[in-house]
N, CA, C and O of each residue as an XYZ file, in Angstrom:
208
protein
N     -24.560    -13.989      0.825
C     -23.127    -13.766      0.780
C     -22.836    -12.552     -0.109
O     -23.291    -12.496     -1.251
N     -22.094    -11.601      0.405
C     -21.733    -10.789     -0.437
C     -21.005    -10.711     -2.026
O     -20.098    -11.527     -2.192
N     -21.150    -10.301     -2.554
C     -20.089    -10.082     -4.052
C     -19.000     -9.843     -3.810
O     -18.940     -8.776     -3.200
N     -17.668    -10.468     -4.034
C     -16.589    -10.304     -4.357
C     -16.196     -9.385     -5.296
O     -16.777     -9.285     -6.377
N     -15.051     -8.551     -4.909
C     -14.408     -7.433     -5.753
C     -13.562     -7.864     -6.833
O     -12.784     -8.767     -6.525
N     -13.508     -7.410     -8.138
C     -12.575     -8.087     -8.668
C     -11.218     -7.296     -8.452
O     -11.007     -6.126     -8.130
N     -10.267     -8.492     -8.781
C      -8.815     -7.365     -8.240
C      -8.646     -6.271     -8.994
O      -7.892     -5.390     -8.581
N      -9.335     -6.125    -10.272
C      -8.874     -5.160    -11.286
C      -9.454     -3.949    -10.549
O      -9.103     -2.856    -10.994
N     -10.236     -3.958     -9.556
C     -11.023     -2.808     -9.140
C     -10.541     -2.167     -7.662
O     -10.905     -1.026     -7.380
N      -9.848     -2.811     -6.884
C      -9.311     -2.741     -5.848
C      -8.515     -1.717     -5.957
O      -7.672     -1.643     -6.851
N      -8.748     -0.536     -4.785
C      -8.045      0.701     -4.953
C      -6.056      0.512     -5.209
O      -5.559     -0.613     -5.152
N      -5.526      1.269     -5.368
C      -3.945      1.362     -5.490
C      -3.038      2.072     -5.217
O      -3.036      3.116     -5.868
N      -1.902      1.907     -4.214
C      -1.169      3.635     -4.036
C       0.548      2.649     -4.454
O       0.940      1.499     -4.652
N       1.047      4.007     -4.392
C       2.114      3.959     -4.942
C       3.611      4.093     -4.067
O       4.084      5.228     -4.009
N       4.271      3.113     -3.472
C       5.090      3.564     -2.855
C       6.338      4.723     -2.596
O       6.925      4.945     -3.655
N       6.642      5.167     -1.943
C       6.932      6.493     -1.877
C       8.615      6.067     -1.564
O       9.400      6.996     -1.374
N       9.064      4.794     -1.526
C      10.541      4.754     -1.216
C      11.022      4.037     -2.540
O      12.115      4.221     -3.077
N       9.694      2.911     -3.118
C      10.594      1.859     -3.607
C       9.578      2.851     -5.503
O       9.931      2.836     -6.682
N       8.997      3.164     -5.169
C       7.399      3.221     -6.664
C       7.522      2.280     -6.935
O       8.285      2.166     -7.895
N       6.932      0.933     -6.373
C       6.366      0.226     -6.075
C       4.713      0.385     -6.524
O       4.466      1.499     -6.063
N       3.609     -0.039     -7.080
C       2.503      0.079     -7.161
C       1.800     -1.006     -6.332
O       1.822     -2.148     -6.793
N       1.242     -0.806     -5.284
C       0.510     -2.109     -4.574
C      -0.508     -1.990     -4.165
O      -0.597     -0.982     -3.464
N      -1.730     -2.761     -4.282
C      -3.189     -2.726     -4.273
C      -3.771     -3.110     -2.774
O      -2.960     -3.742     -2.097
N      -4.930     -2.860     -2.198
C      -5.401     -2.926     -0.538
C      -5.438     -4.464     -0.604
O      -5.631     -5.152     -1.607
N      -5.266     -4.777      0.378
C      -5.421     -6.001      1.224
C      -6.435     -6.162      2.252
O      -6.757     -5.087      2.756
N      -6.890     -6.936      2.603
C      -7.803     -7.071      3.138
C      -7.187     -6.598      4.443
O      -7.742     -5.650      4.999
N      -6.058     -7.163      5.029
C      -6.016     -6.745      6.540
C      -5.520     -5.091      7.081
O      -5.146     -4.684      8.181
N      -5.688     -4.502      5.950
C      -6.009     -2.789      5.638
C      -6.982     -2.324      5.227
O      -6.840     -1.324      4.524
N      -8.377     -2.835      5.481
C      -9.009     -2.392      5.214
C      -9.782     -1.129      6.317
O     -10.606     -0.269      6.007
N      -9.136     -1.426      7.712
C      -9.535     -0.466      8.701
C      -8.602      0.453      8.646
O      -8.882      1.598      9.000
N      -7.817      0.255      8.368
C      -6.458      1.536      8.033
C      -5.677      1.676      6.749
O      -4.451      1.782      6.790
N      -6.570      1.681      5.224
C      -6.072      1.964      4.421
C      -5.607      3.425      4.305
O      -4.767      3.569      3.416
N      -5.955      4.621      5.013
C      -5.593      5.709      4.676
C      -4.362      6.215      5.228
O      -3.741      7.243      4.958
N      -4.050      4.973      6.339
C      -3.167      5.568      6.690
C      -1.666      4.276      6.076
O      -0.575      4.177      6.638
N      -1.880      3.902      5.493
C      -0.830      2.820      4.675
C       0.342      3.673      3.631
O       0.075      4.681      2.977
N       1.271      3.188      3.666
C       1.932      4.620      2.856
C       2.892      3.284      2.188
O       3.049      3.337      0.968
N       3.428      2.295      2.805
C       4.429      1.593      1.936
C       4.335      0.257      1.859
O       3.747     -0.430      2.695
N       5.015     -0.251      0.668
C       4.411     -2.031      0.239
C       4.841     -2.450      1.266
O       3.920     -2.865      1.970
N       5.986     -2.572      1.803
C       5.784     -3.662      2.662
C       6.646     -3.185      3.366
O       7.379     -2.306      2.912
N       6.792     -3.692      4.787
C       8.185     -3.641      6.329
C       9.565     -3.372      5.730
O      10.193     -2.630      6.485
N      10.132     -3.648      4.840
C      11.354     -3.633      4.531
C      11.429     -1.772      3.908
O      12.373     -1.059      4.247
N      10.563     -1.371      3.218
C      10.214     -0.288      2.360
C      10.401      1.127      4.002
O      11.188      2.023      4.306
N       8.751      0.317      4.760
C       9.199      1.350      5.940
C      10.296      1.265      6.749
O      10.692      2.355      7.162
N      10.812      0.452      7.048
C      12.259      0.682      8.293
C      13.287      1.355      7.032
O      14.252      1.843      7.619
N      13.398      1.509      5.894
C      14.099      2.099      4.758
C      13.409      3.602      4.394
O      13.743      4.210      3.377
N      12.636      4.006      5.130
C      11.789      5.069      4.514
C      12.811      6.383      4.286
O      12.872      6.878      3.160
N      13.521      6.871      5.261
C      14.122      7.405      5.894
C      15.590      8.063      5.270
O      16.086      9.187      5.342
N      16.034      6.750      4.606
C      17.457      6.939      4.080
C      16.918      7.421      2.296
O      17.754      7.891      1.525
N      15.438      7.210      1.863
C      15.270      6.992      0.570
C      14.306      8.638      0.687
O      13.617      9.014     -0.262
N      14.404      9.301      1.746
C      13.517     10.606      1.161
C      14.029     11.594      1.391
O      14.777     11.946      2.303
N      13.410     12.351      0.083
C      13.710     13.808     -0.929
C      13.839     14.674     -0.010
O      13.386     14.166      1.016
N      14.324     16.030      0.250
C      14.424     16.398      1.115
C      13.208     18.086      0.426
O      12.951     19.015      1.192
């Protein structure tokens, strides 16, 4: 069985609507690079909350 990660080590990005800080999840692990916001509410809001 493999080793478990501890959470302290688990990569982290930073949301870009809310700065929000939120760590990978497992069901991103095939598309963490392309992940940009914590959660559904953040992206359908992306829009009204960016810098121009």
């Amino acid at each position: 069985m493999a080793r478990q990660r501890l959470k302290s080590n688990l990569p982290t990005k930073i949301c870009p609507v809310c700065g929000f800080s939120f760590t990978w999840r497992k069901k991103w692990a095939k598309c963490w690079d392309d992940v940009k916001y914590c959660s559904e509410r953040c992206r359908r809001h992306r829009s009204s909350n960016q810098q121009p």
